[in-house]
N, C-alpha and C positions, 0 to 999 in steps of 0.2 A: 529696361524696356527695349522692345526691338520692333523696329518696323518693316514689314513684307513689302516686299517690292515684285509684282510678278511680271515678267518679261515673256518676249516672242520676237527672238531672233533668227537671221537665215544663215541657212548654211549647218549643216550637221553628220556626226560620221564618225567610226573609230578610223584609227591611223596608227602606223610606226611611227615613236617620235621623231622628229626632225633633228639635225641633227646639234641642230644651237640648243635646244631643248637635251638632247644627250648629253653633252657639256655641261650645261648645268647640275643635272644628276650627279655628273664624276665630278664636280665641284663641291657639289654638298656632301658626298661621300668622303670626300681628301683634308674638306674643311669639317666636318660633323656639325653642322648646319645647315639648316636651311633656306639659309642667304634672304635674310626680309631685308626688304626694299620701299619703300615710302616713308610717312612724318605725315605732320600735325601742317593746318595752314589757316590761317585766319579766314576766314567767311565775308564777305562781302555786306556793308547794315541792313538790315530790311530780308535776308533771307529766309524762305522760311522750309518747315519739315517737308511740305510736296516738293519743292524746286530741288531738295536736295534726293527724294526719291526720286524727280525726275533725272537726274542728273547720274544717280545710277543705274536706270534702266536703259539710260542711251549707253552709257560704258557696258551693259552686259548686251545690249544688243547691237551693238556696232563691233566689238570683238571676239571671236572666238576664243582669244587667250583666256577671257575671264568666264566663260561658259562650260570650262574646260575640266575633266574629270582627269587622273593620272590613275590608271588602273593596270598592271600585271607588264607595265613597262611599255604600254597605249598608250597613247591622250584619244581621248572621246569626248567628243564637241555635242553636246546639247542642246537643239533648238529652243525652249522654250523650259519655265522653270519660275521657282521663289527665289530672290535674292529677298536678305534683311541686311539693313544697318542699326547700330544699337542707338540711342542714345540717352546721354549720361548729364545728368542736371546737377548744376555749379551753383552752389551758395556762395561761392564767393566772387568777385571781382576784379579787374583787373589784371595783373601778371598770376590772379589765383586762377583765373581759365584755364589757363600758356599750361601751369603746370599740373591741374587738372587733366589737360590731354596730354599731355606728354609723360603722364602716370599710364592712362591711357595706352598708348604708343607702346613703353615698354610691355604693358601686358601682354599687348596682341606679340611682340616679339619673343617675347619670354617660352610662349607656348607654341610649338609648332602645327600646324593645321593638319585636318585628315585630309590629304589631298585627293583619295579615292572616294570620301564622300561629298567633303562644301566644297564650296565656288573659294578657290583660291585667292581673294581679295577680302580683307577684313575689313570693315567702315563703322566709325562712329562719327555721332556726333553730340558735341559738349555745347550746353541749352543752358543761358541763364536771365532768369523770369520768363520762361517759355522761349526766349529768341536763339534759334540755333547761333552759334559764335564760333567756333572751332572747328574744323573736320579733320578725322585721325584717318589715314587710309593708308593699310599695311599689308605688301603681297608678296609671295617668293620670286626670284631673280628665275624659276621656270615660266614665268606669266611674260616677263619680256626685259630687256636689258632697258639701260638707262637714257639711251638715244629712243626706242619705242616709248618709252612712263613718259618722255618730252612730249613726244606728238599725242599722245594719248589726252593729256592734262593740256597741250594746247586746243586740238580738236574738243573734246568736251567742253570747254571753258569758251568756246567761241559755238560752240553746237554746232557743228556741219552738218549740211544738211545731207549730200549728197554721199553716195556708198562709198569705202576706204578704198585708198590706191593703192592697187599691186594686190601681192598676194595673200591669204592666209593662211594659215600654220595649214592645213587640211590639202590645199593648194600645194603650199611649202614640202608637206613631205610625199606627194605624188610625182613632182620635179624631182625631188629627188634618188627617186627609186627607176625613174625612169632615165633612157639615156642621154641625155642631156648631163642628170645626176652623177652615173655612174661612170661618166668620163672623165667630170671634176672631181670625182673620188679617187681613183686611178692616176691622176696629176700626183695630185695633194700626195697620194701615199706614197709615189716614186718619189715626190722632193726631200718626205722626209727621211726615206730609206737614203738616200745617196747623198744628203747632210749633215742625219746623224750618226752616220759612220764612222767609227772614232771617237766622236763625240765624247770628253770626259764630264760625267755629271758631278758634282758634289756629294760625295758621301754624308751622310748623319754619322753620330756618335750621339752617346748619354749628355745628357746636360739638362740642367736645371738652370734657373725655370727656362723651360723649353721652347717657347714660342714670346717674342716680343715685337714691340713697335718701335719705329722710331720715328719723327719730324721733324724733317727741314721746312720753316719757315724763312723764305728770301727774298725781298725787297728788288734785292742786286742783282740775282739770277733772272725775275721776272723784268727788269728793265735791261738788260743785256743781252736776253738768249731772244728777241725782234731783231736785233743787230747783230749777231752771227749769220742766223738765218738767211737774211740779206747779202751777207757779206757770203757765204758758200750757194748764196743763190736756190736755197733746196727749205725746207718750212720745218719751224720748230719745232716737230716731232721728232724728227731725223736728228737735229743736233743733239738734241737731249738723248736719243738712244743714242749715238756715237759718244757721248762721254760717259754713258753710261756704259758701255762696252769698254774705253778707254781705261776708266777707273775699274770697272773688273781688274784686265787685267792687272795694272797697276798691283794689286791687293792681291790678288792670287799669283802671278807670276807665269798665266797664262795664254799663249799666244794664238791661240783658235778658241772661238767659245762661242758659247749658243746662246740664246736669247729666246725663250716663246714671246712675241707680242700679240695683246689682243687688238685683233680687229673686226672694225666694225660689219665687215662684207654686205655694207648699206650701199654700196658702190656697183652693187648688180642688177640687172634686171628687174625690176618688178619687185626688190628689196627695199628700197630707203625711206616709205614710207609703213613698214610692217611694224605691228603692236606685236612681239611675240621677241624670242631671245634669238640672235643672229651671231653675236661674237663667239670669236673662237679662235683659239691661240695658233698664231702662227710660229714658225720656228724659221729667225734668221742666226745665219752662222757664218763668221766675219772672220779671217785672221786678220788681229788687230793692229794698224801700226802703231808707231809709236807717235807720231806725227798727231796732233787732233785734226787739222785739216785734211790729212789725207783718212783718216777713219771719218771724216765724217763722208767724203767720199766714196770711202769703200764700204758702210752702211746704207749710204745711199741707194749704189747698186745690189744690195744684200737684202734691201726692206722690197725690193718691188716683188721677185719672185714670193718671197715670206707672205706678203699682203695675196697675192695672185694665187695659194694653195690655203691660205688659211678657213677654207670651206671645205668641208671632208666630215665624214661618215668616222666621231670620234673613237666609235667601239672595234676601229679598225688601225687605227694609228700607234705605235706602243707610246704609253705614258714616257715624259725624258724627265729626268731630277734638274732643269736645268733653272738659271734666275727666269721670271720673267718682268713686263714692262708692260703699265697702262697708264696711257696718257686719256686721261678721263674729263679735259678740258671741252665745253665749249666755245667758250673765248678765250683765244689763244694769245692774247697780246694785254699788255698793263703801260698806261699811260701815266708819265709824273710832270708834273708841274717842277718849272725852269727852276721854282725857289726851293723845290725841297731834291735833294740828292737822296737814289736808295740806300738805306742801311744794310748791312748785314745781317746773314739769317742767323738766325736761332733754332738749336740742337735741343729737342727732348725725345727722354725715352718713355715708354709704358710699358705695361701687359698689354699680350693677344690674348686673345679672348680665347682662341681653339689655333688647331692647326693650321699650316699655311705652306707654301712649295716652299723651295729653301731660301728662296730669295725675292721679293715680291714688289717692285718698284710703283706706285702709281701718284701718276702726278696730278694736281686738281687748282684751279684758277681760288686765288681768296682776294678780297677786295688789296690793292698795294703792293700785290707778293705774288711769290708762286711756291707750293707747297708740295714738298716731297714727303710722299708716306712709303716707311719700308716696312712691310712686315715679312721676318725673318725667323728662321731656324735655327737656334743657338746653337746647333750642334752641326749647324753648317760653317755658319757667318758668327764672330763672336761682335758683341754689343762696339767695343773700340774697332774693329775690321770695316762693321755699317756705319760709324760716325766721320770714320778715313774716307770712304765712301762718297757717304754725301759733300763734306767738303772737295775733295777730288772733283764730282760732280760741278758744283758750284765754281771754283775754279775758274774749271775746262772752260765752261762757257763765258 
């Protein structure tokens, strides 16, 4: 069963996309997905089927991202329209909800949406003896990266009342065509013509199976790498990419090398509070010492221009085979108690699921730890090369 939802939002219009919205295009294209993005969340007791309709007609009318059609390589923003959410009634109980929606969850994932026709956001919800319990809400990484889904799911969840701050996507690609836009493009593409110069990518070869994961779980890293930090005086983004550059080399035998890092470019103008997708790979390029303190000083100076051009018009930039780096943290620091000492990480491998660059580092806060995900190209990086890697990694710090 599905319930309509009809909305009347402001603001409407076709457009070029923007260019974080480009990005993600040539991400699903490179990855042959569609990059869904959200999960399942518990419902609050006493909720009922309007408050959760309410709840998504503020989200369609507070964002353009989600009113949004993607047609002939447009986005076209529509003021006014039907959203539905579906929902799905549980005979059963308990952890049989949980896995009721997260049956759910895979579904909507499994299938990718007609983004030229629906409203790019999927929503159910999982009802049992009539009382909503669960909400599944699942959208592609073009509706807005993962710093926007925060503010998004904050602002809703607190109902602001008053209009979003800064720009919208409609806004976003008007700045950018204009000159303002077309200066920070013209940056951007001089920094990376005159750093990826030379520049050696990593070749592919055959190999089977082709794409894999791996996981550093570490205890030790996540209570060490606040005390590097400190100690080079610079935040632990930087050290982590400095040993991450480090341990390249190391493993390749490489003494210049390039990094694309994502950033957030929430650090601009009438940016840091946009519901829409903004990241986009920057390209730092280091000759590594050998020294960790001095690379992490010479990434230090290397991350700022990288971060400063990583806003650009990506249908203009040439694609690099290089690794890249996403530090995916909101909180950046893990705290241990005096009685217990961190352990050591732990190494496991998996399947990737699809394609991936050749080397794909991102880091993400877990309760105790901090956890390194590589996903890699075995015809780049072999499985023992990414596990040297991560250790080296760990180490450094």
């Amino acid at each position: 069963m599905f319930i309509e939802v009809p909305f009347a939002g402001v603001g409407s219009g076709r457009a070029e996309l923007t260019w974080g919205q480009r990005a993600m295009v040539q991400a699903m294209a490179r990855e042959d997905s569609w990059l869904p993005m959200g999960g399942c969340r518990a419902l609050p007791p006493g909720t009922t089927l309007s408050e959760v309709a309410a709840s998504l007609r503020y989200t369609m009318e507070r964002w353009q991202s989600f009113r949004t059609l993607f047609r002939g390589g447009m986005q076209e923003v529509v003021a006014s329209g039907v959203a539905r959410f579906e929902v799905v009634v549980s005979l059963a109980s308990g952890s049989g909800v949980s896995a009721l929606a997260a049956s759910v969850e895979a579904r909507y994932r499994a299938a990718a949406p007609d983004l030229a026709s629906d409203w790019p956001m999927r929503m159910a919800v999982v009802c049992r003896d009539g009382v909503p319990v669960e909400m599944v809400a699942v959208m592609p990484h073009l509706v807005t990266d993962g710093l926007g889904a925060a503010i998004m799911v904050d602002e809703s969840t607190r109902r602001v009342p008053t209009p979003p701050v800064g720009l919208q996507p409609l806004d976003i690609a008007a700045w950018q065509q204009g000159p303002q836009g077309v200066r920070q493009h013209a940056g951007a593409r001089r920094h990376f013509a005159r750093h990826a110069d030379g520049l050696e990518g990593f070749a592919s070869v055959v190999a089977s199976p082709r794409y894999r994961k791996c996981l550093l779980e570490s205890p030790s890293l996540a209570a060490r790498l606040p005390v590097a930090a400190a100690r080079f005086g610079t935040d632990e983004s930087t050290v982590l990419l400095a040993a991450y550059f480090v341990a390249l080399s190391r493993i390749s035998g490489r003494s210049r090398l390039g990094v694309r890092q994502v950033v957030s470019n929430r650090f601009r103008g009438g940016l840091s509070d946009v519901v829409s997708p903004l990241t986009q790979l920057g390209l730092c390029v280091v000759d590594v010492p050998s020294s960790f303190p001095e690379a992490v000083a010479a990434v230090a100076r290397a991350a700022l221009p990288a971060r400063k051009y990583a806003y650009y018009d990506p249908l203009d930039i040439p694609l690099l085979a290089t690794p890249c780096f996403n530090d995916r943290r909101t909180v950046s620091t893990t705290s241990f108690g005096a009685e217990r000492a961190p352990g050591p990480g732990v190494l496991t491998f998996s399947a990737q699921a699809g394609p991936t660059e050749p080397l794909f580092l991102h880091v993400d806060a877990v309760p105790d730890g901090l956890r390194l995900i590589f996903d890699f190209d075995t015809g780049c990086f072999s499985a023992d090369s990414v596990a040297l890697l991560a250790g080296l990694i760990e180490e450094l710090v």
